[in-house]
N, C-alpha and C positions, 0 to 999 in steps of 0.2 A: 504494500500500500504506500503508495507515492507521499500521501501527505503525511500517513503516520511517521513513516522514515525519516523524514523531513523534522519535522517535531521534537522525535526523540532526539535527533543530531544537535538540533538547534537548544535542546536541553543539555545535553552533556558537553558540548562546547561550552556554555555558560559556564559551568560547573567547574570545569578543569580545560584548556583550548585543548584540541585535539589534533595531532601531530601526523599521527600513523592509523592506517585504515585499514583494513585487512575486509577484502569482500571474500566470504570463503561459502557461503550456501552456494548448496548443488544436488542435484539427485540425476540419476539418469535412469531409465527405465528400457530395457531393453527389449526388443522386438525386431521382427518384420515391417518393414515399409507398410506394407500391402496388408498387414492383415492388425494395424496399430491405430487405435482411435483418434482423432483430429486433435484430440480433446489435450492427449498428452502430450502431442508437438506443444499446443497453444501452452500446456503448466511449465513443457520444461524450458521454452524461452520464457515466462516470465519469470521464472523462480531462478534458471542460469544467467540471464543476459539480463533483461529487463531492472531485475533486485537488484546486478552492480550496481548499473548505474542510476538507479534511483538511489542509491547511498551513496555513491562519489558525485554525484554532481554538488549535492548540497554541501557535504562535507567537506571540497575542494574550494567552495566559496569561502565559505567561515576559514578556513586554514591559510588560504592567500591572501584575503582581509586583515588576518589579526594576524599575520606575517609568523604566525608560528615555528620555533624552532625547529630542522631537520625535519621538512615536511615527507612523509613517503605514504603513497600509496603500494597495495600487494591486493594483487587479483590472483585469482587462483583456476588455472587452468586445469589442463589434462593432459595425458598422454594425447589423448585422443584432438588437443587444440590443434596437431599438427598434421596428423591423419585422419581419413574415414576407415571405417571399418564394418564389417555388414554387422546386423544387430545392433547399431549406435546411432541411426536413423536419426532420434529424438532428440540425441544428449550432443553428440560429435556437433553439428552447425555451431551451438550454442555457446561450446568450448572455445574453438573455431573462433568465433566471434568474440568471448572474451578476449583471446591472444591478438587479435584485430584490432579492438578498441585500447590494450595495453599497449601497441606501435603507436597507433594514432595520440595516444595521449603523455608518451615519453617524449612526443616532437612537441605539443601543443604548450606542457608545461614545463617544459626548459627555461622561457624567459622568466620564470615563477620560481625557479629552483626548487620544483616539487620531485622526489626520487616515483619513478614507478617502477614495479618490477609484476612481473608475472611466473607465478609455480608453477610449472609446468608437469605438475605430481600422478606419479603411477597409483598403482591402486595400494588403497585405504583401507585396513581390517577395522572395518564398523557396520552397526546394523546397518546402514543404509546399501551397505556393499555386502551384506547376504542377502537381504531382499531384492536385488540387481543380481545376483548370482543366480536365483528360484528362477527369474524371468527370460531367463536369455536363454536364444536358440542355440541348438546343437552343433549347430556351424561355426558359431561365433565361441564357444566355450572349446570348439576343436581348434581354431585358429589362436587364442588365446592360451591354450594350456598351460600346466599347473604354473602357480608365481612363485615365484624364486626370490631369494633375501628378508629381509626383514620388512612387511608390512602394515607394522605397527603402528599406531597413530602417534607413537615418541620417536622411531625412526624420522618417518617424514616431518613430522617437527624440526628435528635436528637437522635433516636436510635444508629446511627452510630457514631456520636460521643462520646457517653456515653461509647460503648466497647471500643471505641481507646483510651480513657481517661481510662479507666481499663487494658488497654494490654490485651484484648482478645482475643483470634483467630480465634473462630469462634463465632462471632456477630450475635444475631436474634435480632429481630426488634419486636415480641410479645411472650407470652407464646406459641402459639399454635408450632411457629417453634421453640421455644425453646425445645419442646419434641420431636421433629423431629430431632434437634441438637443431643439430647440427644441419639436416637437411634440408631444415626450411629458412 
């Protein structure tokens, strides 16, 4: 909700300015093109794309106004920001699109001296990534096969701080998206 966000930001800047922004909601629901309800395209661009930037735009005002110190924003991508893959119909564009608007706005806020960086993070051991595990087709879990390393939600943490502590902009979380980084 565009105006609630708006609200709440313009509350917690008051409160304390607000420096660093972390847009990290996401869900992805995996499926068939063909056989996937409209419905879930339309939730996972407003819940992937849409909810950034109804949280960075207002929070980017307030931050550039009140000149706040070591301003940075962090969106949070995918593996999938840099590729499609079958079964990722809903989620892949929306990723896509974050790592899109993370270019466009590392050029925009340069004269601002605002940091932007985008994670570009493989997969997350949390509910939201067993319920996306239940839903995907056969194809897509054949092409995916078993994860490898650590996919714990304090790995990719640590991954994510380690780029932010490097001024990176676009942050993977293992080699394998690091080549994936690398390609686009």
């Amino acid at each position: 909700d565009q105006e609630a966000i708006a609200e709440v930001i313009e509350r917690a800047h008051h409160r304390r300015p607000i420096s660093w922004v972390f847009c990290c909601a996401g869900a992805a629901k995996p499926g068939l093109f063909l056989e996937q309800d409209l419905k879930d395209h339309q939730q996972g661009w407003q819940l992937n794309y849409q909810g950034t930037v109804n949280t960075l735009q207002p929070a980017l005002r307030l931050m550039i106004r009140d000149r706040v110190e070591d301003p940075r924003v962090i969106l949070i991508g995918s593996t999938l920001s840099c590729m499609g893959l079958v079964g990722y119909t809903q989620y892949c564009p929306t990723k896509m699109a974050i790592k899109g608007l993370a270019e466009c706005l590392r050029q925009e806020l340069l004269p601002h001296a605002v940091g932007v960086h985008c994670y570009l993070v493989g997969t997350i051991d949390t509910p939201g990534y067993k319920q996306e595990t239940d839903s995907k087709p056969a194809i897509t879990r054949q092409i995916e096969g078993a994860e490898s390393g650590d996919i714990s939600p304090q790995a990719r943490a640590k991954a994510l701080l380690a780029g932010l502590q490097a001024n990176q902009f676009l942050i993977t979380s293992d080699w394998l998206n690091d080549l994936f980084r690398v390609s686009v």
